[in-house]
N, CA, C and O atoms as CSV, one atom per row, in Angstrom:
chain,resi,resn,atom,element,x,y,z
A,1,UNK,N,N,22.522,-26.592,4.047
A,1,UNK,CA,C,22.568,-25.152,3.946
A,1,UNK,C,C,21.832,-24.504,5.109
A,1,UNK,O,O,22.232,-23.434,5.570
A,2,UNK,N,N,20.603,-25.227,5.665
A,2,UNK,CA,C,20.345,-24.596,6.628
A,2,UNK,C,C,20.989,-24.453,8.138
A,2,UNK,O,O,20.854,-23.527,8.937
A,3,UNK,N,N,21.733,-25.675,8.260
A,3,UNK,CA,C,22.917,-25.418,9.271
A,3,UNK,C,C,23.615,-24.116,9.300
A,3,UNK,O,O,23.678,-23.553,10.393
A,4,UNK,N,N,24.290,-23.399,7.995
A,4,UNK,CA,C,24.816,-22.334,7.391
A,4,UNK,C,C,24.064,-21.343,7.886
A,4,UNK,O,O,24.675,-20.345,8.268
A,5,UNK,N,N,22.594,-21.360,8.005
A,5,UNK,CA,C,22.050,-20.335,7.916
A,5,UNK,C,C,22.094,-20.090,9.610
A,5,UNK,O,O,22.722,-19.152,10.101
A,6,UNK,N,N,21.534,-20.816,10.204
A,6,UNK,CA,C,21.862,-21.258,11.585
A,6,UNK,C,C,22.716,-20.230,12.111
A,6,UNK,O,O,22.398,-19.087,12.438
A,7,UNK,N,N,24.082,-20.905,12.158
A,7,UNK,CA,C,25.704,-19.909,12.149
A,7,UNK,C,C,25.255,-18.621,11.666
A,7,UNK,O,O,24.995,-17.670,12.404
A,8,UNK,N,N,25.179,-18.619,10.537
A,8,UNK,CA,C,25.024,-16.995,10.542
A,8,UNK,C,C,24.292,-16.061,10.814
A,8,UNK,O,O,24.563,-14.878,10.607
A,9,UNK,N,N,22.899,-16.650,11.497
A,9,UNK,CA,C,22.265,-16.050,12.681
A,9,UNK,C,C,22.882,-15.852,13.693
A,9,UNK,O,O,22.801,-14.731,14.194
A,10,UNK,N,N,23.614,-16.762,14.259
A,10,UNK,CA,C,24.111,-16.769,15.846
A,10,UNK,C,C,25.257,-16.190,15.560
A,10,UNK,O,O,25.461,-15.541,16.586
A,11,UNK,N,N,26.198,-15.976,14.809
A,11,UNK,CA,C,27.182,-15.062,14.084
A,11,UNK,C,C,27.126,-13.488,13.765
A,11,UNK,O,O,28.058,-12.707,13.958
A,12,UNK,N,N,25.793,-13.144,13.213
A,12,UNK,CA,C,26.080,-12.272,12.127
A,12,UNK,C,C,26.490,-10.724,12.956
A,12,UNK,O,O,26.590,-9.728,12.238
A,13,UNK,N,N,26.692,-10.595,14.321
A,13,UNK,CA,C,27.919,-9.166,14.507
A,13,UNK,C,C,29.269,-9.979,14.287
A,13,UNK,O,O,30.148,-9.360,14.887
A,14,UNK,N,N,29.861,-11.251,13.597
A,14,UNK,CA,C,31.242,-11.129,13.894
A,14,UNK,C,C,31.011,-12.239,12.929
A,14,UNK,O,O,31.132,-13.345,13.455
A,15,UNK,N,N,30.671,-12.253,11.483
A,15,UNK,CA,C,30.904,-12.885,10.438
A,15,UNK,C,C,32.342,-13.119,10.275
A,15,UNK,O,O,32.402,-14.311,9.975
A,16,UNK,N,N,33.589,-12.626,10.306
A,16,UNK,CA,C,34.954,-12.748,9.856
A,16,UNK,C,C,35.393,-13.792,10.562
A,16,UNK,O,O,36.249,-14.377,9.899
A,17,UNK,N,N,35.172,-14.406,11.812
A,17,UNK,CA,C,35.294,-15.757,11.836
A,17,UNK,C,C,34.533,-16.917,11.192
A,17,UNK,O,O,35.225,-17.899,10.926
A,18,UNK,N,N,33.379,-16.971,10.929
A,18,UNK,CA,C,33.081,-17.615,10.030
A,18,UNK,C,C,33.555,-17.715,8.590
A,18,UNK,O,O,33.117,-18.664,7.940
A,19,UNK,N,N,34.423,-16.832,7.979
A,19,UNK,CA,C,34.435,-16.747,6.588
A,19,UNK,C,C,35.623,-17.633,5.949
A,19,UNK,O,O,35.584,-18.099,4.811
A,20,UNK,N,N,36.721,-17.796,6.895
A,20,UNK,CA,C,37.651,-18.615,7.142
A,20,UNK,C,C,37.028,-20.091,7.055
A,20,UNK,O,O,37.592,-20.764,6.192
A,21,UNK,N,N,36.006,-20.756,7.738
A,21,UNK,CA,C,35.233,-21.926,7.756
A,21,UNK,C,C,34.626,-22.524,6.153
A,21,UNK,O,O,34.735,-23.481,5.386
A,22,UNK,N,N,34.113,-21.545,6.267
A,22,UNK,CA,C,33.338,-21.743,4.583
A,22,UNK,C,C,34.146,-21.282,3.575
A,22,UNK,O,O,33.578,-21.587,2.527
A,23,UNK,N,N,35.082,-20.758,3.358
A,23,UNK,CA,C,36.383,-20.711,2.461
A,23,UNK,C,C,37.080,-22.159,2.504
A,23,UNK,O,O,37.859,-22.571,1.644
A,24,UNK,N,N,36.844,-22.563,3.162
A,24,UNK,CA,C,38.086,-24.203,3.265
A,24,UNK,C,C,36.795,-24.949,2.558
A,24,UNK,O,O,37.169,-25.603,1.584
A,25,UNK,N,N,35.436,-25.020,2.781
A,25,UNK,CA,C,34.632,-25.755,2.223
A,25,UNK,C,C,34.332,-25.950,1.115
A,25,UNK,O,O,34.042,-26.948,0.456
A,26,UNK,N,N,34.467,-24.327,0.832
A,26,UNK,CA,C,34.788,-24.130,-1.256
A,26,UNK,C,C,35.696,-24.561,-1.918
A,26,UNK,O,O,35.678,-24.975,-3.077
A,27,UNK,N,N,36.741,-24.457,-1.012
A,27,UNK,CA,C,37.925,-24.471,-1.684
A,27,UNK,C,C,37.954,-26.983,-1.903
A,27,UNK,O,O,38.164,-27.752,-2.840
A,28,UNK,N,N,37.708,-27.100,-0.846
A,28,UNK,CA,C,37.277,-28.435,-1.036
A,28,UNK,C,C,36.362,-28.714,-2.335
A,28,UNK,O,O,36.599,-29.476,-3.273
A,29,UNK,N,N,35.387,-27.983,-2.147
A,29,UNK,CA,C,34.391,-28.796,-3.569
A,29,UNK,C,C,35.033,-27.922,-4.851
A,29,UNK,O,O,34.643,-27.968,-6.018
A,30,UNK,N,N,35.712,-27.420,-4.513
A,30,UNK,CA,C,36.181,-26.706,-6.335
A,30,UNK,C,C,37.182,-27.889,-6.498
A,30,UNK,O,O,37.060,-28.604,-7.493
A,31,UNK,N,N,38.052,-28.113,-5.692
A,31,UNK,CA,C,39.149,-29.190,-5.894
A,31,UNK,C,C,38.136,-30.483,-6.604
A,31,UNK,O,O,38.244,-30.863,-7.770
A,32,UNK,N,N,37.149,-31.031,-5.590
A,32,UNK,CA,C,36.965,-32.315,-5.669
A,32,UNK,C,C,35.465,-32.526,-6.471
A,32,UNK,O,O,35.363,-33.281,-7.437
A,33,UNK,N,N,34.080,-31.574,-5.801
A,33,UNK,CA,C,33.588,-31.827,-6.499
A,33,UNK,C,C,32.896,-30.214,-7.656
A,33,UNK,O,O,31.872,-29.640,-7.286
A,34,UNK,N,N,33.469,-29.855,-8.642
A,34,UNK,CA,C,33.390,-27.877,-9.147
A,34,UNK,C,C,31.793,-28.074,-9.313
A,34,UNK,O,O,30.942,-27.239,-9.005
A,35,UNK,N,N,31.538,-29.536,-9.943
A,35,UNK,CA,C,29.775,-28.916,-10.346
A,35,UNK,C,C,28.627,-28.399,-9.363
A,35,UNK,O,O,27.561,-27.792,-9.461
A,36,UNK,N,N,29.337,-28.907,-8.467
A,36,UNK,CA,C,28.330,-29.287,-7.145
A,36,UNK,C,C,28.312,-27.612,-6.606
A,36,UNK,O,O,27.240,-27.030,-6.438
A,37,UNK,N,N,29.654,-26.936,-6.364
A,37,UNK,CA,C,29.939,-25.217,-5.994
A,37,UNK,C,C,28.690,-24.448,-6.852
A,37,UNK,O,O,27.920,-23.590,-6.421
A,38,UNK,N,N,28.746,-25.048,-8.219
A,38,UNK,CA,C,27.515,-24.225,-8.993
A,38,UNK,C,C,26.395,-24.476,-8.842
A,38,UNK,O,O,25.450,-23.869,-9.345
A,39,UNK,N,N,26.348,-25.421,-8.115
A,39,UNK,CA,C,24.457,-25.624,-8.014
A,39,UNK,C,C,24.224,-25.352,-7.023
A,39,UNK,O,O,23.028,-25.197,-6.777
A,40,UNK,N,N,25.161,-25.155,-5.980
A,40,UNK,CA,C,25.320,-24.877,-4.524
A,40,UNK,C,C,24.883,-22.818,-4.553
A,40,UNK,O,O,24.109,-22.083,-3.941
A,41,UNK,N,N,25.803,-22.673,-5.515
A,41,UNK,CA,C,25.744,-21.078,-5.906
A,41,UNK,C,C,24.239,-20.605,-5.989
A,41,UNK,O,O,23.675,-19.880,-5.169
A,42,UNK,N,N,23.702,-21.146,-7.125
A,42,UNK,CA,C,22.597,-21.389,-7.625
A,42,UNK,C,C,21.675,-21.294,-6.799
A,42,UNK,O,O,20.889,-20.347,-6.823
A,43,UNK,N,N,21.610,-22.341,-5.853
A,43,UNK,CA,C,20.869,-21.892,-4.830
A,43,UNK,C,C,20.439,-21.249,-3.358
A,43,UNK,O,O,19.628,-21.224,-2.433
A,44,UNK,N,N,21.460,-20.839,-3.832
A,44,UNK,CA,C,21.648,-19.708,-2.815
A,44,UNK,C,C,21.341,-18.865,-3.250
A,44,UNK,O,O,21.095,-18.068,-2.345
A,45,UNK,N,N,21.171,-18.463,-4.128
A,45,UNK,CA,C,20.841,-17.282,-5.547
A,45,UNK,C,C,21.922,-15.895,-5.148
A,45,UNK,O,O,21.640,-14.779,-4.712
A,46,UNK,N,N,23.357,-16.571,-5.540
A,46,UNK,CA,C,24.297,-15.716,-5.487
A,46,UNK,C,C,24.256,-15.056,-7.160
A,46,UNK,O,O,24.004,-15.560,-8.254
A,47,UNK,N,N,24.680,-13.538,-6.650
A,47,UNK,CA,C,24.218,-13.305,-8.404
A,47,UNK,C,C,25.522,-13.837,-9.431
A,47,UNK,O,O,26.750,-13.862,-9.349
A,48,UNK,N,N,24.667,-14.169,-10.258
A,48,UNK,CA,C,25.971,-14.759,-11.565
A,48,UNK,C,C,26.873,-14.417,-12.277
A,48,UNK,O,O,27.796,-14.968,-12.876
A,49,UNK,N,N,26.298,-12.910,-12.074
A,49,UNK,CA,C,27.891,-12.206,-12.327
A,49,UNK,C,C,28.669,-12.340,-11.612
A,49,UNK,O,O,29.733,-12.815,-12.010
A,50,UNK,N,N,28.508,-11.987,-10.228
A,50,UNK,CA,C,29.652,-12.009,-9.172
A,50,UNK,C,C,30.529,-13.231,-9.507
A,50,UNK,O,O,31.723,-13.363,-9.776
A,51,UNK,N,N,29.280,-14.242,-9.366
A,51,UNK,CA,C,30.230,-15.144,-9.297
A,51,UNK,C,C,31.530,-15.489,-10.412
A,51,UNK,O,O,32.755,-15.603,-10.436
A,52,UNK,N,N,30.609,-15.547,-11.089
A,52,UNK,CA,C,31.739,-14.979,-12.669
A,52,UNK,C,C,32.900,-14.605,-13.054
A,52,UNK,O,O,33.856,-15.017,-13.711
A,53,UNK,N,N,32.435,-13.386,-12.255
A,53,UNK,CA,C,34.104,-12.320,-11.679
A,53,UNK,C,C,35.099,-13.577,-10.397
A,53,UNK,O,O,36.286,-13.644,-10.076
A,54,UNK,N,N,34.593,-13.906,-10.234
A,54,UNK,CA,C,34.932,-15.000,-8.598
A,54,UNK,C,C,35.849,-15.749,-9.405
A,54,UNK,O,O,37.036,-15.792,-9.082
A,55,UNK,N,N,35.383,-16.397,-10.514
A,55,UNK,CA,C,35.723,-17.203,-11.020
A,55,UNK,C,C,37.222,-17.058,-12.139
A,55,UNK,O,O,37.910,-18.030,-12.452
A,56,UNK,N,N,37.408,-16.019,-12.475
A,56,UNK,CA,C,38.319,-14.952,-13.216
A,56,UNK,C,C,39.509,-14.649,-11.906
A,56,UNK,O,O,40.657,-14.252,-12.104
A,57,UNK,N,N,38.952,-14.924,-10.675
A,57,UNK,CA,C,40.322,-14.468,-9.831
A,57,UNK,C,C,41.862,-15.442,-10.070
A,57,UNK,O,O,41.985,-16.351,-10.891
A,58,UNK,N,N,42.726,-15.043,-9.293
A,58,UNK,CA,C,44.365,-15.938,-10.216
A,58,UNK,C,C,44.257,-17.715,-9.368
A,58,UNK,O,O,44.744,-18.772,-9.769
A,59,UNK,N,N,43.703,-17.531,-8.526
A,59,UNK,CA,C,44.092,-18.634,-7.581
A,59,UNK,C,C,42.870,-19.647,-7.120
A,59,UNK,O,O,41.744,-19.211,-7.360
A,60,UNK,N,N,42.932,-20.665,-6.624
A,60,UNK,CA,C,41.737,-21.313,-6.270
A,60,UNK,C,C,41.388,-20.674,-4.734
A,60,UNK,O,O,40.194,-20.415,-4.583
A,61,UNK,N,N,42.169,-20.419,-3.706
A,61,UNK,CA,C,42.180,-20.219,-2.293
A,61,UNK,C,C,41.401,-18.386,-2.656
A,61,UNK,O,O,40.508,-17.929,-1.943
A,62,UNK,N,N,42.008,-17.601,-3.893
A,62,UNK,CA,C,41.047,-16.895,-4.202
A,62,UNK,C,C,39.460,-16.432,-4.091
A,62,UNK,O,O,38.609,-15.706,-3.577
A,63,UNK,N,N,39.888,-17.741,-5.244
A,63,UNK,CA,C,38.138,-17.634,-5.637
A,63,UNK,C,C,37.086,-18.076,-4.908
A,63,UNK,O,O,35.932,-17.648,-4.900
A,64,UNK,N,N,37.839,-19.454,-3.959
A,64,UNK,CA,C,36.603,-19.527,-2.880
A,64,UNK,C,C,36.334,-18.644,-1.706
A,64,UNK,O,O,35.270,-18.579,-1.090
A,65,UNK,N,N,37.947,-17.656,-1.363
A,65,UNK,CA,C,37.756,-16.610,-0.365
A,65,UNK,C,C,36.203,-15.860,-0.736
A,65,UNK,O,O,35.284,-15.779,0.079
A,66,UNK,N,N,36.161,-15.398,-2.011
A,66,UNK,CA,C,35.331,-14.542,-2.882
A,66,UNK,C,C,34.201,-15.052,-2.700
A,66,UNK,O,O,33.337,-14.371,-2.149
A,67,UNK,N,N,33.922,-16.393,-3.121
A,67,UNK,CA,C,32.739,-17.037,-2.809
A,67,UNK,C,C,32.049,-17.260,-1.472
A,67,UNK,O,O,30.894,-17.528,-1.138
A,68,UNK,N,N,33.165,-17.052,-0.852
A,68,UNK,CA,C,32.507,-17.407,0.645
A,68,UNK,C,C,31.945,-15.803,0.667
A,68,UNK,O,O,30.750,-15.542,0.532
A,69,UNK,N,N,32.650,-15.112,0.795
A,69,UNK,CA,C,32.215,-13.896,1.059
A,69,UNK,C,C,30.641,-13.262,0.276
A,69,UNK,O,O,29.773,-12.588,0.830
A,70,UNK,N,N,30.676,-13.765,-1.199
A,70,UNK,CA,C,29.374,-14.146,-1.647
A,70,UNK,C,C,28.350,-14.626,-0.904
A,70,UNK,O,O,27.370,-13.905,-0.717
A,71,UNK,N,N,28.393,-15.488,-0.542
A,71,UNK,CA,C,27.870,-16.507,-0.104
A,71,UNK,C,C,27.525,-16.011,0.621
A,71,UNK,O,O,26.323,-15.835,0.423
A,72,UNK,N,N,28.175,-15.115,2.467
A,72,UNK,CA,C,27.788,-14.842,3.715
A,72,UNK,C,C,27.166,-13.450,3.042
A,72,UNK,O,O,26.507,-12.832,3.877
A,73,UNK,N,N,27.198,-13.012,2.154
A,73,UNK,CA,C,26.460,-11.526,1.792
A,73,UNK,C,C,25.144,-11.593,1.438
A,73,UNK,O,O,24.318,-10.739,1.759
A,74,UNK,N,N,24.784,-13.090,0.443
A,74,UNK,CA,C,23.747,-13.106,0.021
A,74,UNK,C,C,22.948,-13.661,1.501
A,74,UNK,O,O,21.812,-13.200,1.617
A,75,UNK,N,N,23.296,-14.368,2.367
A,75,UNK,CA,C,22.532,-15.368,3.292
A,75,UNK,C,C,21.888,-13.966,4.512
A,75,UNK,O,O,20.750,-13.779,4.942
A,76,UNK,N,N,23.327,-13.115,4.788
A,76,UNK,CA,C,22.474,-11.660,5.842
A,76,UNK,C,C,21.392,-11.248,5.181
A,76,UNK,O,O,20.329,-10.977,5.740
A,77,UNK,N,N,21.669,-11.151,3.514
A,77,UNK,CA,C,20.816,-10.214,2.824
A,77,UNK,C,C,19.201,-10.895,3.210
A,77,UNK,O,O,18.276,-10.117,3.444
A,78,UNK,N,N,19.042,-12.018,3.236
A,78,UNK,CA,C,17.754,-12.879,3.313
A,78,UNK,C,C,17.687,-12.398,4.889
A,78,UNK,O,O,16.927,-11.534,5.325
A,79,UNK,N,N,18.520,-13.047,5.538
A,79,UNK,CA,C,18.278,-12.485,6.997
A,79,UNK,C,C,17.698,-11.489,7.203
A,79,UNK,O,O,16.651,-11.718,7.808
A,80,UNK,N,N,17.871,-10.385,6.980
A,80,UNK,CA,C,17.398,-8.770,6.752
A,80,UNK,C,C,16.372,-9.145,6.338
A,80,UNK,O,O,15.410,-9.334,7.083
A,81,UNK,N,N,16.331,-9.380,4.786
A,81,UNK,CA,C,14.744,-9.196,4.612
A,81,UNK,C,C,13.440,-10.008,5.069
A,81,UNK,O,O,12.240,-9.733,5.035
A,82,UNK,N,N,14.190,-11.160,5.525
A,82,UNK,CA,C,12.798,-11.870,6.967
A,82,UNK,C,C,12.880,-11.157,7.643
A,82,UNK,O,O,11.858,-10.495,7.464
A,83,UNK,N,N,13.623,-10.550,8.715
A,83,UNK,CA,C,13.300,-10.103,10.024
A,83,UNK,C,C,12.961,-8.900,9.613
A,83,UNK,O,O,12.555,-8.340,10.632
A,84,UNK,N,N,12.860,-7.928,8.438
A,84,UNK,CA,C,12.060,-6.779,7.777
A,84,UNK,C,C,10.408,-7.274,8.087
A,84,UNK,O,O,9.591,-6.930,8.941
A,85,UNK,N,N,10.361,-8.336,6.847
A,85,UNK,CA,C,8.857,-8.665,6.402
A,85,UNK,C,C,9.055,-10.031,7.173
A,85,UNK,O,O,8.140,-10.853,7.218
C-alpha cells in the first residue's frame, strides 16, 4: 500500500490515469481473492458505507471502478492532512 501511496503523491494533479490501474487490481481480488478487498478496504479506512453502496452497484468492473475511486479519495484525503499538520 505504500507503493500506492507513493503514485499518488507523484500523481495527485492527474489522478484519472491512475484510476484505470487500480480498478483492474480490484477488479482482480474481487474475482479471485473478495476477503482480502475487505481488509484491504479496512485499512485504508475507506468509510463503510461507501463501500456498501460500492458493493450494491450492477456489475463487478462497477464496483471496483467505485472502489478505486474510494480508495484514491481516501489516500489524497491523508495526503492533505499530513502536508496540513
Amino acid at each position: 500500500m505504500d507503493n500506492i501511496l507513493v503514485e499518488l503523491e507523484a500523481r495527485q494533479s492527474d489522478l484519472s490515469g491512475f484510476l484505470p490501474l487500480l480498478s483492474s487490481q480490484i477488479l482482480n481480488l474481487l474475482r479471485t481473492e473478495p476477503n482480502s478487498i475487505l481488509n484491504l478496504l479496512y485499512r485504508i479506512d475507506v468509510s463503510e458505507a461507501k463501500a456498501k453502496e460500492a458493493f450494491l452497484l450492477i456489475n463487478d468492473y462497477q464496483i471496483a471502478d467505485r472502489l478505486a475511486e474510494l480508495i484514491i479519495a481516501r489516500q489524497v484525503q491523508k495526503i492533505e492532512l499530513r502536508r496540513k499538520y
